[in-house]
Backbone as a ProteinNet text record, in pm:
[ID]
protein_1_A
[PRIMARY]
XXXXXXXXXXXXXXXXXXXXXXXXXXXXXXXXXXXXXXXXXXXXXXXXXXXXXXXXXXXXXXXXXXXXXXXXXXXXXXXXXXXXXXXXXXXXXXXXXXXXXXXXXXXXXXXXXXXXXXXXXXXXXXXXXXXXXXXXXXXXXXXXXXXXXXXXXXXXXXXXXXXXXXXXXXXXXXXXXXXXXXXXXXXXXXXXXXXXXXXXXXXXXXXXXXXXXXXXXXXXXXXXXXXXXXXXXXXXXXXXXXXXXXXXXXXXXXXXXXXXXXXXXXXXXXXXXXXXXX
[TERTIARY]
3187	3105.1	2996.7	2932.6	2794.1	2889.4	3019.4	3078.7	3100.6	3150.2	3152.8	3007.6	2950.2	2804.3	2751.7	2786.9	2708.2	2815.8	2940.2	3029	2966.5	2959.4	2899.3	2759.9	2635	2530.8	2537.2	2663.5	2666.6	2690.6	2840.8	2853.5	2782.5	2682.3	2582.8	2478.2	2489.8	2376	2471.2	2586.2	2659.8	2684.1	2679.5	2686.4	2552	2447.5	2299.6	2251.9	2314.9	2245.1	2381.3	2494.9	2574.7	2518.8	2475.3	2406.7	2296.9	2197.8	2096.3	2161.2	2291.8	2279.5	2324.8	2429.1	2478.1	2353.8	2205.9	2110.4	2006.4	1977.5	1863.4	1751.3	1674.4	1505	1480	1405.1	1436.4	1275.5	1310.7	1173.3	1058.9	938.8	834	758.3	647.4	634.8	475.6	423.1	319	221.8	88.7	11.9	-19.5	-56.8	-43.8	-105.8	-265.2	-295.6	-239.5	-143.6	-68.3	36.3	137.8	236.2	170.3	37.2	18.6	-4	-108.2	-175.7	-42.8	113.6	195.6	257.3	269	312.9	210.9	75.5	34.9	-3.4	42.9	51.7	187.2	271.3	440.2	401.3	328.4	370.7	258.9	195.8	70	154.3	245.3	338.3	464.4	494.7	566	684.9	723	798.3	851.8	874.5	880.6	1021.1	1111.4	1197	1118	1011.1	937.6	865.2	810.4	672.6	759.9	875.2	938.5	960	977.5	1034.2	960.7	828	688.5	643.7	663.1	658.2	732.8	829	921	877.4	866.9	862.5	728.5	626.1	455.2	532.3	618.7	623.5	697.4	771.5	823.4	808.7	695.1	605.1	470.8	435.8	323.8	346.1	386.2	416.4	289.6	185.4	58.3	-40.6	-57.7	-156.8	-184	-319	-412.8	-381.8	-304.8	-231.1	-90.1	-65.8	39.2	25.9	-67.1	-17.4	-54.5	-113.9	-138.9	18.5	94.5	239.5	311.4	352.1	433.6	411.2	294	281	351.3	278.6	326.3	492.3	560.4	695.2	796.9	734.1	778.1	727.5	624.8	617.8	725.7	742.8	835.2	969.7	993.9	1135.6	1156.6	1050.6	1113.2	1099.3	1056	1005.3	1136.7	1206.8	1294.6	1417.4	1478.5	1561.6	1617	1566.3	1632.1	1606.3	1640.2	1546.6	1610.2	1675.2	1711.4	1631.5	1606.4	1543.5	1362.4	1329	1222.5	1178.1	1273	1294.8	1295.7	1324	1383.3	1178.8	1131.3	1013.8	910.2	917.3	837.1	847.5	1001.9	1007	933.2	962	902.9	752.2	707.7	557.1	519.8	575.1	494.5	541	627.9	694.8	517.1	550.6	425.2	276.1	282.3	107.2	140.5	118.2	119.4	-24.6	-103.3	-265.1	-317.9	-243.3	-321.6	-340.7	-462.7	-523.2	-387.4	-349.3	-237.2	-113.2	-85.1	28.4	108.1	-24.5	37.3	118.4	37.4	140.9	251.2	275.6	416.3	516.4	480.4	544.7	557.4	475.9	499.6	614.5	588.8	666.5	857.4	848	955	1049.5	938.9	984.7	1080.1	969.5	995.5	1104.4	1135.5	1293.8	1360.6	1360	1483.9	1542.5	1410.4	1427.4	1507.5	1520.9	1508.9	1715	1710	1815.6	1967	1978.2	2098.6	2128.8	2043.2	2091.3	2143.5	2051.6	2084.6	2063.3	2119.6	2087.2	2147.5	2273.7	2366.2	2317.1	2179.4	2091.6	2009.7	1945	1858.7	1908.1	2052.5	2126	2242.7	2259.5	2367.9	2308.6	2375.6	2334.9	2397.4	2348.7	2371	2343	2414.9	2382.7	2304.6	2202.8	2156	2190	2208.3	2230.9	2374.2	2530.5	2625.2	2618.7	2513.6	2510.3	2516.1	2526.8	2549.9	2368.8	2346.4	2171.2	2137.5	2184.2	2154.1	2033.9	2015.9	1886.1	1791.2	1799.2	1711.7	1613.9	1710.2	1688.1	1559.3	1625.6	1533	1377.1	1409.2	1315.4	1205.5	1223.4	1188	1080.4	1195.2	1122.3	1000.7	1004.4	933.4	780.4	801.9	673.2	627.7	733.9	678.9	561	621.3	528.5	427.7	423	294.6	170.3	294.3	186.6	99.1	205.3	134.5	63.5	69.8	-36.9	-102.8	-145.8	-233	-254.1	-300.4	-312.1	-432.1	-493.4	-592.6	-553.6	-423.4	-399.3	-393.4	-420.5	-420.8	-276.7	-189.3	-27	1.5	-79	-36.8	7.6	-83.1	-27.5	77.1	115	204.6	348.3	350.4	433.9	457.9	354.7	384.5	459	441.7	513.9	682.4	709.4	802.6	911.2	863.8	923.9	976.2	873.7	919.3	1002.7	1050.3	1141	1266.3	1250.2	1368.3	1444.7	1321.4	1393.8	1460.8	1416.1	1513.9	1614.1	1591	1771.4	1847.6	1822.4	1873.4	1930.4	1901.6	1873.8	2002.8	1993.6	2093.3	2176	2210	2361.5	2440.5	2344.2	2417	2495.3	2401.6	2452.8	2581	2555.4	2642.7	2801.6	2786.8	2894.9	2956.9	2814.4	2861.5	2948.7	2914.7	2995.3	3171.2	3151.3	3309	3409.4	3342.6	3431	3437.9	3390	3382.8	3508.8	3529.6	3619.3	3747.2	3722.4	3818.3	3885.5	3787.1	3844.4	3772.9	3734.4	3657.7	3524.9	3547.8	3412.8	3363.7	3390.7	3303.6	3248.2	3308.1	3197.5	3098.8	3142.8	3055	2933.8	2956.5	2835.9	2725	2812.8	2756.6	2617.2	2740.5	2635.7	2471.2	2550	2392	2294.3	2352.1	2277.9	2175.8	2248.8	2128	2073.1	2082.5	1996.6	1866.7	1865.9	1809.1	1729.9	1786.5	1717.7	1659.8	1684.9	1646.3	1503.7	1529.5	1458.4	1437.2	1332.5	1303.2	1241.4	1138.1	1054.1	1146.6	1240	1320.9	1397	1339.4	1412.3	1558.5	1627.3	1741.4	1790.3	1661.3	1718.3	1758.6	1732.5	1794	1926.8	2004.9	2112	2189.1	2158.4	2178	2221.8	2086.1	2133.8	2232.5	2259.6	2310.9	2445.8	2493.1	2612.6	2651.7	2553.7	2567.8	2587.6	2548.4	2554.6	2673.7	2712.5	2877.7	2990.9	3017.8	3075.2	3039.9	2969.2	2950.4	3003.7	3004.1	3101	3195.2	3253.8	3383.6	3512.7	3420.6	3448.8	3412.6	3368.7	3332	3276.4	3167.9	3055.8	2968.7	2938	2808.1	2698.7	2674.3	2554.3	2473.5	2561.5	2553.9	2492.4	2583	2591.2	2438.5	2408	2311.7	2144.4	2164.2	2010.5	2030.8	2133	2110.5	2023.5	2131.2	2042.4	1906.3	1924.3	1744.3	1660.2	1730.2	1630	1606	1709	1700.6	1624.1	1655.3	1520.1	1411.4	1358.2	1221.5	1196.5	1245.3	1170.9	1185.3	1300.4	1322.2	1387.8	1226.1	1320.9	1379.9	1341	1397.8	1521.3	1577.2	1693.8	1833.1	1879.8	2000.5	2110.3	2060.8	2218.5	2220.8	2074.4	2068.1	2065.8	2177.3	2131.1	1995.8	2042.8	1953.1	1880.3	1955.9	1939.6	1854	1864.1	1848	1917.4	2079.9	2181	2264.6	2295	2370.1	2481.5	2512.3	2626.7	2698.3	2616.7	2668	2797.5	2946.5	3048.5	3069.3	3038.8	3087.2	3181.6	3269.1	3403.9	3482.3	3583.7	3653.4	3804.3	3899.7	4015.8	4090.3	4143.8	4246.7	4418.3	4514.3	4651.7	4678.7	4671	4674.8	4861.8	4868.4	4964.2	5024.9	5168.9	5172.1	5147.2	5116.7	5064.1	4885.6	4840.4	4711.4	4677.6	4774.9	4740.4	4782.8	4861.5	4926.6	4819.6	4779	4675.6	4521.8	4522	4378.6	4306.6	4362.4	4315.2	4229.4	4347.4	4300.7	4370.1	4528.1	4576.9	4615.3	4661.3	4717.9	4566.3	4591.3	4482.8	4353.5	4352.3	4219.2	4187
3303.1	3185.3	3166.8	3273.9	3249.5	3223	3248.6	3252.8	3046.7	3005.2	2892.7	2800.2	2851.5	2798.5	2808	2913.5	2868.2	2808	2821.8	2692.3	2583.7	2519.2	2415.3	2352.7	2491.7	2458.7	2433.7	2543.8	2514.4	2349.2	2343.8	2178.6	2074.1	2094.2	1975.2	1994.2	2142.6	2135.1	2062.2	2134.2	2053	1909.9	1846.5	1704.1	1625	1687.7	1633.9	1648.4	1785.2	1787.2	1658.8	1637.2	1575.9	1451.5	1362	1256.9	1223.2	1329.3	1293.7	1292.4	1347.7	1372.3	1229.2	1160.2	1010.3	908.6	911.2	868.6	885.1	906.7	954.6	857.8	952.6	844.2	729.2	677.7	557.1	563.4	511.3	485	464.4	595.4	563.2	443.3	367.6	246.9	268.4	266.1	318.1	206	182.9	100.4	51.2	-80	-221.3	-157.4	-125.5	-52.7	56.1	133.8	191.5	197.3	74.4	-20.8	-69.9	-124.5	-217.7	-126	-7	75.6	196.6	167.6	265.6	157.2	39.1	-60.1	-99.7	-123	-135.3	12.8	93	209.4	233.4	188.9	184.6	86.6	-58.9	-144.6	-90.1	-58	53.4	152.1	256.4	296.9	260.5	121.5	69.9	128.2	131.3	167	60.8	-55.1	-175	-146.6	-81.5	-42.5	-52	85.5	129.8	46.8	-19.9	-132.6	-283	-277.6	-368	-318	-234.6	-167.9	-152.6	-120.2	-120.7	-248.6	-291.3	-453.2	-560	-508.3	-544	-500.5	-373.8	-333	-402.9	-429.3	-537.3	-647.2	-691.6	-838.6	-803.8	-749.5	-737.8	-660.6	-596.9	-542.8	-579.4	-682	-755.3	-879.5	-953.7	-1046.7	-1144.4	-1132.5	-1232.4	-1140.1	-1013.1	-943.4	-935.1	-854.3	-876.4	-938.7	-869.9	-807.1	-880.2	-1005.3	-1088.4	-1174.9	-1247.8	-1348.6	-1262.4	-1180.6	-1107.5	-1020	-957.9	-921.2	-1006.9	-1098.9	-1219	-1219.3	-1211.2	-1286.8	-1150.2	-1062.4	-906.3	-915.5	-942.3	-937	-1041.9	-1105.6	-1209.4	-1130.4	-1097.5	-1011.4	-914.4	-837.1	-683.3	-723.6	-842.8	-889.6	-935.9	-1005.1	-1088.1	-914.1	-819.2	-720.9	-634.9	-653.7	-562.3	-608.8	-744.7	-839.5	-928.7	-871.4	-977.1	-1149.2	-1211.6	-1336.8	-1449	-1395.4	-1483.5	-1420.1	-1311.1	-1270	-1320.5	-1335.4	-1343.6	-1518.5	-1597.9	-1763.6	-1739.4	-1668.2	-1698	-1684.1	-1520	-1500.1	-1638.7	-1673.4	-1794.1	-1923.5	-1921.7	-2057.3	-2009.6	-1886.7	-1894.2	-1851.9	-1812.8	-1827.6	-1954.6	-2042.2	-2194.5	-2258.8	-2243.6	-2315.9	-2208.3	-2136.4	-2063.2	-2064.5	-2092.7	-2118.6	-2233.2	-2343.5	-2496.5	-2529.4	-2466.1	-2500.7	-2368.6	-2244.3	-2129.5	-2171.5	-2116.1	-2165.9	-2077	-1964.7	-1940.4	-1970.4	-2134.5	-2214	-2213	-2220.6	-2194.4	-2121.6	-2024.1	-1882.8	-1890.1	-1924.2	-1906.6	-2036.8	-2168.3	-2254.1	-2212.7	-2127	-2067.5	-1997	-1880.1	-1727	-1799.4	-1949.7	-2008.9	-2024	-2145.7	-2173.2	-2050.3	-1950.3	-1859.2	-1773.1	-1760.6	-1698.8	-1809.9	-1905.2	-1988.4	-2032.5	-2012.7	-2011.3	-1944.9	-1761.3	-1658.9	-1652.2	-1731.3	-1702.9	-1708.8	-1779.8	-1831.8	-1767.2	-1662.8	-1632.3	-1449.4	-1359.6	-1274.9	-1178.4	-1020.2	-923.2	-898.6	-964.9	-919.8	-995.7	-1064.9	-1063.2	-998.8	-967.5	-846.2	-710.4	-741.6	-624.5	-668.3	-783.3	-846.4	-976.3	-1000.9	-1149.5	-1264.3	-1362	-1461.1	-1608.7	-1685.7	-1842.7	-1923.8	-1906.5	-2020.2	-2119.1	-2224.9	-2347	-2396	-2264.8	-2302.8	-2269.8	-2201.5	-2202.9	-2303.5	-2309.1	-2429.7	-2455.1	-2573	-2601.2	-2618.9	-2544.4	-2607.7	-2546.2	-2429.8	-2329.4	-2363.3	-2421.1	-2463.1	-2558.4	-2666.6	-2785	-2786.2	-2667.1	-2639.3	-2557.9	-2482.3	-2437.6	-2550.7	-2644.4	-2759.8	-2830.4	-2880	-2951.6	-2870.1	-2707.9	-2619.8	-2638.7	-2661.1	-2630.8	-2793.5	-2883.1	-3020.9	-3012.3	-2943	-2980.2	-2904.9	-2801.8	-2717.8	-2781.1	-2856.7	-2925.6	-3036.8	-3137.8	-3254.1	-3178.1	-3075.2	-3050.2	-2945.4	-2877.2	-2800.2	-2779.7	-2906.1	-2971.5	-2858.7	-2786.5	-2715.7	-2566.7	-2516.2	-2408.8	-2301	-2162.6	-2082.5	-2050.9	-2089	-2073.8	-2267.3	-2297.4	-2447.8	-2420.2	-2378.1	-2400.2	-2279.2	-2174.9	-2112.4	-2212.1	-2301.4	-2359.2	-2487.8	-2492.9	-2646	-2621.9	-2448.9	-2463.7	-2431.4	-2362.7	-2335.1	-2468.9	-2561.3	-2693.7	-2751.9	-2748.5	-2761.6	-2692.5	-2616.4	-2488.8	-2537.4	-2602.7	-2619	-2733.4	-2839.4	-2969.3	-2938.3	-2780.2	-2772	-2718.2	-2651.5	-2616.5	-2695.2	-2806	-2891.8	-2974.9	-3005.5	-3086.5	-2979.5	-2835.8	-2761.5	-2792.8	-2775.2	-2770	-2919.3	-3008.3	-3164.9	-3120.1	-3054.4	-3012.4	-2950.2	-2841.9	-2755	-2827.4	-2899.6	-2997	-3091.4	-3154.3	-3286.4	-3121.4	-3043.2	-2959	-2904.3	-2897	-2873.7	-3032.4	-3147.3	-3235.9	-3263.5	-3213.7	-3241.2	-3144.4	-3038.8	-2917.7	-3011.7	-3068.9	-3100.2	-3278.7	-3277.5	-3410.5	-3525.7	-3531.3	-3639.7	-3694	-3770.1	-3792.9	-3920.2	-3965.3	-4118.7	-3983.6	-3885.9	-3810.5	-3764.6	-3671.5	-3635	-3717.6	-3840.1	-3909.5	-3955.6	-3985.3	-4018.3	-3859.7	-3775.2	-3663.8	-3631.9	-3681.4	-3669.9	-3757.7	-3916.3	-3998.6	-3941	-3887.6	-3905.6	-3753.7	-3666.6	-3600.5	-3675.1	-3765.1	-3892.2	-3970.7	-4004.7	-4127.2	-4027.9	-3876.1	-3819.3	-3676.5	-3659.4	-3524.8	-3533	-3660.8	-3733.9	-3644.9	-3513.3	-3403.8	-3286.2	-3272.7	-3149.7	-3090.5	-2967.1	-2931	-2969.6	-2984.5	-3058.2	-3205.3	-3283.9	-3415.6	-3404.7	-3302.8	-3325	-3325.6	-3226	-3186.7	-3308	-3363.5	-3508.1	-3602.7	-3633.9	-3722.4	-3708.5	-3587.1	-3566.5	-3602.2	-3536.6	-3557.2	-3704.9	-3770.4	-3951	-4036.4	-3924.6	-4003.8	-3977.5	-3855.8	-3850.6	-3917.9	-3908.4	-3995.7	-4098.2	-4217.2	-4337.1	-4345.4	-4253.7	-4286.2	-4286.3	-4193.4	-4126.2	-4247	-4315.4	-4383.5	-4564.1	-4611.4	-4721	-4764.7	-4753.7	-4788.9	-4804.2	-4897.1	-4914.7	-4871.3	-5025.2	-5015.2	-4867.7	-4847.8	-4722	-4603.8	-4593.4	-4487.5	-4502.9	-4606.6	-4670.4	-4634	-4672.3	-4672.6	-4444.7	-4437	-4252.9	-4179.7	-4234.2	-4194.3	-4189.3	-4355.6	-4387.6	-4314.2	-4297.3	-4181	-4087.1	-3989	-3856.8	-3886.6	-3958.9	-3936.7	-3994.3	-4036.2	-4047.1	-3931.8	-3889.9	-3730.3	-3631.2	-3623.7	-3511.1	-3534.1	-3566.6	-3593.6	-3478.6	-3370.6	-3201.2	-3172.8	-3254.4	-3188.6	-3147.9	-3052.5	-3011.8	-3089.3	-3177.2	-3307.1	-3357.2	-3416.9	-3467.2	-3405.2	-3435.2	-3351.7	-3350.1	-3339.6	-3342.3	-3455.9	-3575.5	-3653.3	-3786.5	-3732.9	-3746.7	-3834.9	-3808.2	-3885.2	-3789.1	-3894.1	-3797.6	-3763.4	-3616.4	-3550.7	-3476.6	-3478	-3370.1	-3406.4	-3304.1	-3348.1	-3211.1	-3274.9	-3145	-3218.9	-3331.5	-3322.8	-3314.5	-3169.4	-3146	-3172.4	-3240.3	-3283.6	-3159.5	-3134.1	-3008.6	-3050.7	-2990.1	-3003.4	-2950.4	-3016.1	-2959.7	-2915.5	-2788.9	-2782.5	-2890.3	-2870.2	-2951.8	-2878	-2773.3	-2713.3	-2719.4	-2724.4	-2764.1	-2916.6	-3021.8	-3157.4	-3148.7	-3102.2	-3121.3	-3075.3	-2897	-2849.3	-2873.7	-3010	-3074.7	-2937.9	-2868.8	-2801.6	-2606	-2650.5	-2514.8	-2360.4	-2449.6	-2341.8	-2355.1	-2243.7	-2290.8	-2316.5	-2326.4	-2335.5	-2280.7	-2176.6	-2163.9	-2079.5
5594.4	5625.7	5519.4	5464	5393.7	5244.3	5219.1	5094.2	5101	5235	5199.7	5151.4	5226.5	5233.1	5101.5	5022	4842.1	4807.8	4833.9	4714	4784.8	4887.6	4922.1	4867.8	4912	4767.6	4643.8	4559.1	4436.1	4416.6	4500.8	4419.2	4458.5	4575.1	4567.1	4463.7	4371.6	4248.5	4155.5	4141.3	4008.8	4017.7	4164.8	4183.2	4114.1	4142.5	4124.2	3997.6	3915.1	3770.2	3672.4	3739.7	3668.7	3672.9	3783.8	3802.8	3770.6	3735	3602.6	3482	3508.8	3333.2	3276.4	3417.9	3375.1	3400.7	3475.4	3422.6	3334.6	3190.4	3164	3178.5	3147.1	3190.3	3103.8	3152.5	3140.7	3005.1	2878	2771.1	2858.2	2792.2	2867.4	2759.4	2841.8	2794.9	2748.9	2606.8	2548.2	2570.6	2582.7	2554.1	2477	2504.4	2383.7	2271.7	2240.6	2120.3	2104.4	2146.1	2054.2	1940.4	2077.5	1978.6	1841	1887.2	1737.9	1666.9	1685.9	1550.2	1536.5	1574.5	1516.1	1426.7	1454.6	1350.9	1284.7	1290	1166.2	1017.4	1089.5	1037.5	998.6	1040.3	952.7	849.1	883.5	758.6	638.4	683.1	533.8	438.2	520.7	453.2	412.8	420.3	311.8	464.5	627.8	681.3	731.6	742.3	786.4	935.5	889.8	1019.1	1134.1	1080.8	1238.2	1288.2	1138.9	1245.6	1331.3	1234	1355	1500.3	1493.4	1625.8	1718.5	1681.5	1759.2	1792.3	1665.8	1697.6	1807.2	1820	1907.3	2073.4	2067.5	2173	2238	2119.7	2149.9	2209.8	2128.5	2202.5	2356.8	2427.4	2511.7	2602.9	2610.8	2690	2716.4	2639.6	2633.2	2545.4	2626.9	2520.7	2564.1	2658	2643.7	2620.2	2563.2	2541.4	2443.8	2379	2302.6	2182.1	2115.5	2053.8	1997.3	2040.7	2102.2	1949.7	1953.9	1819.1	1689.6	1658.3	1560.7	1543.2	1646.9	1598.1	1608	1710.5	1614.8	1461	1392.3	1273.2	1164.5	1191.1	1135.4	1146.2	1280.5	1307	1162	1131.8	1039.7	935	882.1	771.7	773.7	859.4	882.7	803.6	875.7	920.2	748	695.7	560.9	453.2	452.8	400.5	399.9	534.7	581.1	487.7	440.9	396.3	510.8	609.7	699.9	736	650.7	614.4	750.1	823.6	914.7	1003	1056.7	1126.6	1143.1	963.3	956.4	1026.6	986.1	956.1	1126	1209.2	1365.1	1411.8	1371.6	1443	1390.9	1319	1231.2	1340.9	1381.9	1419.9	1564.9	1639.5	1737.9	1741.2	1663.2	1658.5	1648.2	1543.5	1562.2	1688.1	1794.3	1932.6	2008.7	2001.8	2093.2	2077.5	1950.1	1898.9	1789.6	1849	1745.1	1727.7	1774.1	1705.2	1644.8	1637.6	1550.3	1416.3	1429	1247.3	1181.8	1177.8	1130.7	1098.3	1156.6	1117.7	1013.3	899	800.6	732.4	735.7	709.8	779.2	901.3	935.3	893.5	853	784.1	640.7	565.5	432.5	426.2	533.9	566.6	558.6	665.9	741.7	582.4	518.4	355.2	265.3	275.7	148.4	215.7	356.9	394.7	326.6	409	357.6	170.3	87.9	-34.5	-118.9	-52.8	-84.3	-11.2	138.6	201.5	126.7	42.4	-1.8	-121.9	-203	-335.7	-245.1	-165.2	-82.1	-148.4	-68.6	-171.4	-291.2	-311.1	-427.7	-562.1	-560.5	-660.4	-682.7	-623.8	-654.6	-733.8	-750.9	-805.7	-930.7	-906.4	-955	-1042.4	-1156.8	-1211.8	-1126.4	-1048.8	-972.3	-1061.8	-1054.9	-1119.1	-988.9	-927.2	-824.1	-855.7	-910.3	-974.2	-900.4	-929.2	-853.5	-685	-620.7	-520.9	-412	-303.3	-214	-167.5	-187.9	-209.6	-33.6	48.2	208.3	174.8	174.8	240.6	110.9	19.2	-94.6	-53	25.6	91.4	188.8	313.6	377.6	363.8	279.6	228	142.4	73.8	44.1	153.9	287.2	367.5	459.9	473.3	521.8	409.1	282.6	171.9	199.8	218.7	234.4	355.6	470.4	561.9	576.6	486.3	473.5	417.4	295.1	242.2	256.1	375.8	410.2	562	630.8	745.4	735.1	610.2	571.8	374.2	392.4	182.3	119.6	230.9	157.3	208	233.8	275.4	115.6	139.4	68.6	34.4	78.2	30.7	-40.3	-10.3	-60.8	-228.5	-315.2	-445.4	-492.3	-395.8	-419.4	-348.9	-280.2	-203.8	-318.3	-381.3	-497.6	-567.1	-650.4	-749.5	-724.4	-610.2	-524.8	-511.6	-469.7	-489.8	-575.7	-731.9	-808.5	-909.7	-848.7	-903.6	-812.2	-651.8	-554.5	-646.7	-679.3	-783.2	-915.4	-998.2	-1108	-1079.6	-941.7	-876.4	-895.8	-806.7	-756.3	-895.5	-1003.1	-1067.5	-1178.6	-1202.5	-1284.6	-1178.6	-1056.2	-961.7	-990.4	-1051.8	-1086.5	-1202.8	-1307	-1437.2	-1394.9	-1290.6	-1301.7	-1285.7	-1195	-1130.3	-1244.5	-1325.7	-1447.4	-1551.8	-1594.9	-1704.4	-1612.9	-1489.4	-1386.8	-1475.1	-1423.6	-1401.3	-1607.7	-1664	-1807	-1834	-1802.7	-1808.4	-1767.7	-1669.2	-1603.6	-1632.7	-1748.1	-1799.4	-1764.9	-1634.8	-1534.4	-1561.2	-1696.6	-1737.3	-1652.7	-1584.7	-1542.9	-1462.2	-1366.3	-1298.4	-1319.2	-1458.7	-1509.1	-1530.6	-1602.9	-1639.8	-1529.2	-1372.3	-1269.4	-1263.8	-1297.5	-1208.3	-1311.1	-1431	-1519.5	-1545.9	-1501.3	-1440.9	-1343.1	-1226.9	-1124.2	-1159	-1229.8	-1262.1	-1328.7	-1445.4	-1469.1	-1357.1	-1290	-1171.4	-1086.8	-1009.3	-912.3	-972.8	-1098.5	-1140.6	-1273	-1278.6	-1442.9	-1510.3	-1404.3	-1476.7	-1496.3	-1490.5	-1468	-1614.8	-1627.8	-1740.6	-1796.4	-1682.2	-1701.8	-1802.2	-1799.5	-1872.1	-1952.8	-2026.6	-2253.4	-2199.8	-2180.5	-2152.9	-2071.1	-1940.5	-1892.7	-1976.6	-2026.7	-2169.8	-2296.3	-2312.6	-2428.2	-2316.6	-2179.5	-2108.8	-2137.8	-2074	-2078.9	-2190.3	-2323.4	-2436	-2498.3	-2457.2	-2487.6	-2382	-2262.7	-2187.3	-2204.8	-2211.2	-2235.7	-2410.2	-2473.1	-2618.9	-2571.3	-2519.3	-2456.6	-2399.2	-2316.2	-2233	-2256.9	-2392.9	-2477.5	-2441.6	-2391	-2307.6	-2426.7	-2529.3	-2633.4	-2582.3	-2476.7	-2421.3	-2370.2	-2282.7	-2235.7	-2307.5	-2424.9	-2541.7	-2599	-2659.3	-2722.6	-2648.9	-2508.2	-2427.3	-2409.3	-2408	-2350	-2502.2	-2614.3	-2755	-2783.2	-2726.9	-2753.7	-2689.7	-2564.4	-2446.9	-2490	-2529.9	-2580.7	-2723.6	-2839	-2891.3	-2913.2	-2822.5	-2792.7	-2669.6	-2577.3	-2479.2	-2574.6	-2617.2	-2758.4	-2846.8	-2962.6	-3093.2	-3163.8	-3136	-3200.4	-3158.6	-3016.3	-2954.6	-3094.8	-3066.3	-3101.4	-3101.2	-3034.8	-3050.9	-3150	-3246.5	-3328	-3511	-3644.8	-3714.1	-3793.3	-3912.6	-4009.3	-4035.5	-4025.7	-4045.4	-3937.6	-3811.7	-3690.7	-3590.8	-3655.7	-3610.8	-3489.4	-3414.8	-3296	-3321.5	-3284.9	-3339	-3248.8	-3136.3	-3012.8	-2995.4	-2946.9	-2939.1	-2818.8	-2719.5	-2589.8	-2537.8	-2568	-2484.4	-2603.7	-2593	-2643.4	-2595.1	-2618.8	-2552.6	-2629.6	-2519.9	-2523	-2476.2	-2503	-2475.2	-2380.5	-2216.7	-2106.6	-2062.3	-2025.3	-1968.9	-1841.3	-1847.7	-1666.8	-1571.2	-1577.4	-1448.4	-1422.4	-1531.8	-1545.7	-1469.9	-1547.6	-1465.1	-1333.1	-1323.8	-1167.7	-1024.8	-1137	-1001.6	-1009.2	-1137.2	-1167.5	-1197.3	-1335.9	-1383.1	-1324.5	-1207.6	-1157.8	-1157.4	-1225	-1298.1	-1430.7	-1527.2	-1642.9	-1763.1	-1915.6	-1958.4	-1956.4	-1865.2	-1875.7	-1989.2
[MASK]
++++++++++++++++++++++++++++++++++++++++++++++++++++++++++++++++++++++++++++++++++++++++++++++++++++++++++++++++++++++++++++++++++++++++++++++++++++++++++++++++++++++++++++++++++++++++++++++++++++++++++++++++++++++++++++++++++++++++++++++++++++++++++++++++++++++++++++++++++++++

């Protein structure tokens, strides 16, 4: 009898230590100044993992305490620090939905900008030679309209003239990806495109390092393509913005000859130059 009686104790112990073992305890939950001063003490040492994490745990254990809009703002630092630029672009948007009158707006419409600027070239630049120019210009774009509105609802903000020149760096993107496109369809034979695309480099990004090059495009397709007029006003353009340009020689006659007609295979015309020839 007493032999059944401990197997019976035993397996109500082995029942009970097995059933903690399939619950463990549950995270004990630290106080608000602790969370913050272990994350602002990760982001001092350059730990950004941890201070997110602390950070995290601030917002969701206190997400109306002290402590509350000061890590939102840190959380967007962490996050753009960490590379996670979507992450960073997400805490940004929800700090400005939650605080639309913090004098801190700014910074988080800056923070919003400079992810999205940063979003589209990624890490395999930071390591790798990348052409931004052929990149797809969405997140350029946005990043654009983020510095726009920094700039028209805070014109005297301390990120404002870092956000100006930012812009005007989004417009020589924007303005080489035309290039990049007018030199494709030149490859590819397609000069009325071409000329379109260095036109509106012309009409859209008149300050943009880009124009010589534009012009010299337009002044050869419009030969190309017997366009006088055409030919005639792109010359005149190019020299009067630059009379030094390289198109012109010695003499200061135009000489540039970048469409070179080549003997295309038929497999070249057929797959519009995407096989064959290269």
């Amino acid at each position: 009898m007493r032999s059944v009686v401990r197997l019976l104790l035993l397996s109500t112990l082995v029942a009970m230590i097995s059933a903690c073992a399939n619950h463990p305890r549950q995270e004990e939950v630290l106080p608000e100044q602790t969370y913050y001063e272990n994350a602002r003490r990760a982001m001092n040492a350059g730990n950004f993992n941890e201070a997110e994490q602390n950070l995290d745990a601030l917002e969701t254990y206190y997400p109306f305490g002290r402590y509350a809009e000061q890590a939102q703002l840190d959380l967007i630092f962490a996050r753009y620090q960490n590379l996670d630029l979507e992450g960073a672009r997400a805490a940004a948007d929800r700090f400005l939905r939650l605080n639309p009158q913090s004098e801190h707006a700014d910074y988080a419409l800056y923070m919003r900008g400079l992810a999205s600027y940063n979003l589209d070239v990624g890490l395999a630049a930071r390591y790798f030679p990348v052409d931004i120019s052929a990149r797809n210009p969405g997140e350029q774009l946005q990043a654009f309209r983020d510095f726009s509105e920094l700039l028209s609802r805070y014109p005297d903000s301390d990120y404002a003239a870092d956000a100006r020149q930012r812009m005007l760096a989004i417009r020589n993107r924007m303005a080489e990806l035309e290039l990049h496109a007018a030199r494709y369809y030149i490859k590819r034979q397609a000069y009325l495109a071409a000329n379109n695309r260095a036109r509106y480099v012309l009409e859209n990004y008149p300050t943009s390092p880009a124009v010589e090059e534009a012009l010299v495009i337009m002044a050869e397709t419009y030969r190309f393509l017997d366009l006088k007029k055409g030919y005639r006003d792109a010359v005149a353009l190019l020299r009067e913005n630059f009379p030094n340009s390289e198109a012109f020689d010695d003499r200061g006659e135009f000489k540039a000859d970048i469409l070179k007609r080549e003997n295309r295979s038929l497999a070249n015309v057929v797959t519009f130059g995407l096989i064959g020839d290269e």
